[in-house]
C-alpha positions in Angstrom: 45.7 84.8 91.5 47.2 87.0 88.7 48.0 89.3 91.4 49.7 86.7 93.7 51.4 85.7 90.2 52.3 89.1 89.4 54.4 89.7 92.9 56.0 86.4 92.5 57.3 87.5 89.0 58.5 90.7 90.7 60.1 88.9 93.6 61.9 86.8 91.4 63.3 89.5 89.2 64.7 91.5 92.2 66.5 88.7 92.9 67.9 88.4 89.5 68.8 92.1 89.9 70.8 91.3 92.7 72.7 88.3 91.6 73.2 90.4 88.6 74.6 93.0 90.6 76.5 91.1 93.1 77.6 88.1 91.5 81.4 89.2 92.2 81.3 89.4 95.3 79.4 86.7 96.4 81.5 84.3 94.0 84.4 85.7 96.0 83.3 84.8 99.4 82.2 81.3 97.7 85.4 81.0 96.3 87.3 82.2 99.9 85.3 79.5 101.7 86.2 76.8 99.5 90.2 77.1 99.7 89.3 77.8 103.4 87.9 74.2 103.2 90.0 73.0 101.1 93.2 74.0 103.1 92.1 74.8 107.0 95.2 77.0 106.9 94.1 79.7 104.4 91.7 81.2 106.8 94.0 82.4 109.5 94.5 85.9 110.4 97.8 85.9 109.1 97.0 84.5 106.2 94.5 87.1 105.4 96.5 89.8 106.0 98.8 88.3 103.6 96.5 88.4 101.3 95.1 91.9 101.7 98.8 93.1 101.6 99.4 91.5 98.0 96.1 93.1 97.3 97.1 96.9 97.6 99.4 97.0 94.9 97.0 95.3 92.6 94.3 97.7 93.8 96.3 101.2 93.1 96.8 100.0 90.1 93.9 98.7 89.0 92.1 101.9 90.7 94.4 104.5 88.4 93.9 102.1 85.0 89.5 102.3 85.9 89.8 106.2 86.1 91.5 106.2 82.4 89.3 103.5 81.0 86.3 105.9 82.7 86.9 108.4 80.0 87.5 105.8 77.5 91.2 105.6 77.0 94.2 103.2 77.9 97.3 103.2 79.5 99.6 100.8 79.0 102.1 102.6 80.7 101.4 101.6 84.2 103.5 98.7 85.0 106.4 101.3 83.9 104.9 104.1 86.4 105.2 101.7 89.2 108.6 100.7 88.3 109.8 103.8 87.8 108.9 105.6 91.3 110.3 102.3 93.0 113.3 102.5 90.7 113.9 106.3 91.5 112.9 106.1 94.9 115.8 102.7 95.1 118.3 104.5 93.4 118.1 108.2 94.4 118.2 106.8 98.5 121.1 104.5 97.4 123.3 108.1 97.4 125.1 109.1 100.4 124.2 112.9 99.7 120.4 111.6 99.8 120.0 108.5 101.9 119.0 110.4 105.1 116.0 112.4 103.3 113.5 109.7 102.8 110.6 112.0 102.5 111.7 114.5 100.3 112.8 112.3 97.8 109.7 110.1 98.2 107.9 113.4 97.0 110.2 114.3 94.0 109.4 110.7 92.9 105.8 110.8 93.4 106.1 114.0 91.4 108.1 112.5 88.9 105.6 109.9 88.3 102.8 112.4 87.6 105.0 114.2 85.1 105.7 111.0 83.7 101.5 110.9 83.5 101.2 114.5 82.2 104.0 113.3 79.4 101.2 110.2 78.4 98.0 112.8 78.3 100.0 115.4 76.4 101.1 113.2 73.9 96.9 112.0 73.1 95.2 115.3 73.6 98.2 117.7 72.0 100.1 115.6 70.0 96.7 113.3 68.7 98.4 110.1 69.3 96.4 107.3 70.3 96.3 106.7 73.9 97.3 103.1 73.7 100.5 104.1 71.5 101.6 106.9 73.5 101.4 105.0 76.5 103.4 102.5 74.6 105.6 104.3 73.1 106.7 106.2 76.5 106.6 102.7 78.2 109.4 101.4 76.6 111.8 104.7 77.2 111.0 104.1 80.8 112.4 100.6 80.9 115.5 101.6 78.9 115.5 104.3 81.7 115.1 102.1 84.8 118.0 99.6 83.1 120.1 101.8 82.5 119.8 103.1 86.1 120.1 99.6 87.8 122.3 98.0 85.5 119.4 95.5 84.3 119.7 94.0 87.6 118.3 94.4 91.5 119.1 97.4 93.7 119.1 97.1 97.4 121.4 98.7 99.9 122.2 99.1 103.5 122.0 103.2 103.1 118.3 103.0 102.8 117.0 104.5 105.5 114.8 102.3 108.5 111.5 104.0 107.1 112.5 102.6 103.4 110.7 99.5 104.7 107.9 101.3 107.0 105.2 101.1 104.5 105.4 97.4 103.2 106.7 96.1 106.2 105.2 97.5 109.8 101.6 96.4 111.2 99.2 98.2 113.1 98.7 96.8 116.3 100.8 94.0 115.3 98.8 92.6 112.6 97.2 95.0 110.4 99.8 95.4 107.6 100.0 99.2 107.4 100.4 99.1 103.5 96.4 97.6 104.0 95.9 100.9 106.0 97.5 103.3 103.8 95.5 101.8 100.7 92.3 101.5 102.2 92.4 105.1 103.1 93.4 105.8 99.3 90.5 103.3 97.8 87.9 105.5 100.5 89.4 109.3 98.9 88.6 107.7 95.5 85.5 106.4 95.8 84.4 109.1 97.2 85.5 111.3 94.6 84.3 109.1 91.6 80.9 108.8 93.3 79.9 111.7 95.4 81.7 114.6 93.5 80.5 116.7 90.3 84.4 116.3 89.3 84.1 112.7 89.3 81.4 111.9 88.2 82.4 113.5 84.9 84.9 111.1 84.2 81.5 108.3 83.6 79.9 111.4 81.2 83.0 111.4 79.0 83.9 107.9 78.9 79.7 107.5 77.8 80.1 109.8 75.3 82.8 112.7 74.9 81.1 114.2 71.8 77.9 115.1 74.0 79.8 116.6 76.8 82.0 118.8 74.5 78.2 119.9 73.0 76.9 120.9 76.9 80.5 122.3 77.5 82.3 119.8 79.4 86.2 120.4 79.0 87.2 116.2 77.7 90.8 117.4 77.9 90.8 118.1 81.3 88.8 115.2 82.3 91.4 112.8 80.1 94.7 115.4 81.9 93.2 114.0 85.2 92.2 110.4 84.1 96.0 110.5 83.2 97.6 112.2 86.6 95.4 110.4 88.8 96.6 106.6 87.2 100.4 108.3 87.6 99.9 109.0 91.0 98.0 105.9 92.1 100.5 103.9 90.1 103.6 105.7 91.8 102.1 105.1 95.2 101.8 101.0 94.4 105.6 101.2 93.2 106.8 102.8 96.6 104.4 100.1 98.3 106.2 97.4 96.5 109.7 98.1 97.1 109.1 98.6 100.5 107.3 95.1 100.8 110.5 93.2 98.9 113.4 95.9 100.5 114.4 96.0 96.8 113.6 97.6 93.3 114.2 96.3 89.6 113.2 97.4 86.7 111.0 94.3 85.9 108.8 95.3 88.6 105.4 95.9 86.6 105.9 93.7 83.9 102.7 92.0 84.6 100.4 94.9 85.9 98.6 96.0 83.2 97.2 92.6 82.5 96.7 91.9 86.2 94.7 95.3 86.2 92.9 94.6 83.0 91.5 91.5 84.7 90.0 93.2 87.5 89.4 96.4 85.4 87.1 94.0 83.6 85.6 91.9 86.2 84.7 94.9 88.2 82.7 96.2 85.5 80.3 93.3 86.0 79.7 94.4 89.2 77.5 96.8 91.2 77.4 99.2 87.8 77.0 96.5 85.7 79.0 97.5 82.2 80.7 100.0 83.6 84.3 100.5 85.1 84.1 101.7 89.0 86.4 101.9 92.4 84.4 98.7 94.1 84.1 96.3 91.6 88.3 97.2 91.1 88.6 96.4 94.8 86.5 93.3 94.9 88.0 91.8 91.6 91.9 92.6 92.8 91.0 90.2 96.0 89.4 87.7 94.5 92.3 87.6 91.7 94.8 87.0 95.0 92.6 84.8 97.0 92.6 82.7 93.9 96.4 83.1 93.5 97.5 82.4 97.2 94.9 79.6 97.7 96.2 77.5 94.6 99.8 77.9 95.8 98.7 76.6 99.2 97.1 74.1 98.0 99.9 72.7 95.6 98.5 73.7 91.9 101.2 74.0 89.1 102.4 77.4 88.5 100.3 77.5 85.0 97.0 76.6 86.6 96.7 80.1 88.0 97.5 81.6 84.1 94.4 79.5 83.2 92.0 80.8 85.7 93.4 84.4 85.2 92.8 84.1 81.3 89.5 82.2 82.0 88.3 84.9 84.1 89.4 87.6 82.0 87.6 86.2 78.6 84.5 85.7 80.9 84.3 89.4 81.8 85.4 90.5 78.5 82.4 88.3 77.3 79.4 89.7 80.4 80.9 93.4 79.3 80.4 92.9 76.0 76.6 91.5 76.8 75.9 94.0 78.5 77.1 96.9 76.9 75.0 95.2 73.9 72.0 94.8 75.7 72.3 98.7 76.9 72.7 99.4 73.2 69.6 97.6 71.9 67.1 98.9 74.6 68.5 102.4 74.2 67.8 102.1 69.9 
């Protein structure tokens, strides 16, 4: 009987484990099939791909805020990045001398936008700033920036060249959204290099403790200088995506991206590495965050009742992350 008793007891904990583990996603797919329910027209194709499409931008930049968190920083800087390449990108194409050479500027701006990155991680490793200030601080000299360029208002012109719109706005066999496409690809070069790669995986050692890897010779700075690029980059991709979805760039752009990717920054650390900030859970929690958000408009909720789930769901992460880390803390004294 104690034997029987025992493998019940371990049968029970592994699934504990994996509600533990899983618990996002599966209260994603719960929370899909209820608005599918709820309102029969949520669960078309269209509809989904809808959703995936609003997801990308989300995703890049919630993937380029997890690799800074990894090593234990912050940037608050990256509504600003994605601004910024859609407002270059807008504004440079807008020229006559310019509006035939899509790619080439799409590149300068890409480049830009990791400069802009470099500018962040220089000012916290060189200069000793906090990385929350310096991210701050060159935040709000982008936005004077982007203003200034657009005149506080919209930009949108009929110089733009037919591929300005290729990436937000042309499907794959007519219904794959090739934005989806283009960021799944991105999501699968991530993962694998914050998983499967030496390089990567460093990013987890420093963010668990930096003062340990500088002891066994790890380079923090570097790790922090890519942590830094890699958000730039991911960021400047999401801004390109997004004027190409709306055909039009302002400088208000990414005013609410850094909470939106705090959010999923913080539910995706409750899931598969529990406590700890990865690609998947990022990805799972930036759908979930739009299946809630497109299935309360459909359904007719009040514009505020998605602010209330958002903060709800945000505290409750903040809350399990907390737990956990605590949890980790007390088994490991």
């Amino acid at each position: 009987m104690s034997a029987q008793k025992e493998q019940k007891a371990r049968g029970g904990q592994r699934v504990v484990n994996f509600l533990v583990k899983y618990w996002l996603g599966l209260f994603t797919v719960v929370v899909f099939l209820f608005f599918s329910i709820m309102q029969p027209r949520f669960a078309t194709v269209s509809n989904i791909m809808s959703i995936l499409s609003s997801t990308c931008i989300l995703a890049l930049v919630g993937m380029g805020v997890t690799f800074v968190m990894m090593v234990g920083e912050i940037d608050y800087s990256c509504g600003m990045e994605l601004t910024t390449a859609a407002v270059v990108l807008a504004v440079v194409l807008d020229k006559p001398a310019f509006s035939g050479l899509y790619i080439p500027v799409l590149i300068v701006t890409v480049l830009l936008v990791m400069g802009y990155g470099v500018i962040n991680v220089f000012l916290h490793v060189k200069v000793k700033m906090p990385s929350f200030i310096a991210t701050m601080g060159t935040s709000l000299i982008a936005t004077g920036i982007c203003k200034w360029m657009t005149n506080g208002g919209s930009v949108s012109s009929r110089r733009w060249p037919d591929c300005y719109t290729f990436l937000g706005q042309s499907y794959v066999f007519g219904v794959i959204p090739v934005s989806v496409v283009v960021t799944a690809v991105i999501v699968a070069i991530m993962w694998i290099y914050s998983e499967r790669t030496k390089s990567g995986k460093l990013f987890y050692a420093v963010g668990s403790s930096s003062t340990t890897c500088e002891y066994v010779g790890v380079n923090v700075r570097a790790q922090k200088v890519k942590a830094f690029v890699i958000c730039a980059l991911l960021c400047a991709f999401a801004g390109i995506l997004q004027t190409s979805m709306l055909n039009s760039a302002t400088p208000y752009m990414g005013t609410d991206s850094l909470l939106n990717a705090l959010t999923v920054l913080m539910l995706g650390a409750t899931f598969i590495k529990t406590g700890v900030y990865n690609i998947p859970g990022t990805i799972v929690a930036s759908f979930l965050l739009r299946v809630i958000s497109f299935g309360m408009t459909m359904m007719g909720a009040p514009s505020f009742a998605f602010d209330l789930v958002q903060g709800g769901l945000l505290l409750l992460s903040v809350s399990l992350v907390t737990m956990i880390h605590a949890r980790q803390s007390k088994s490991i004294g």
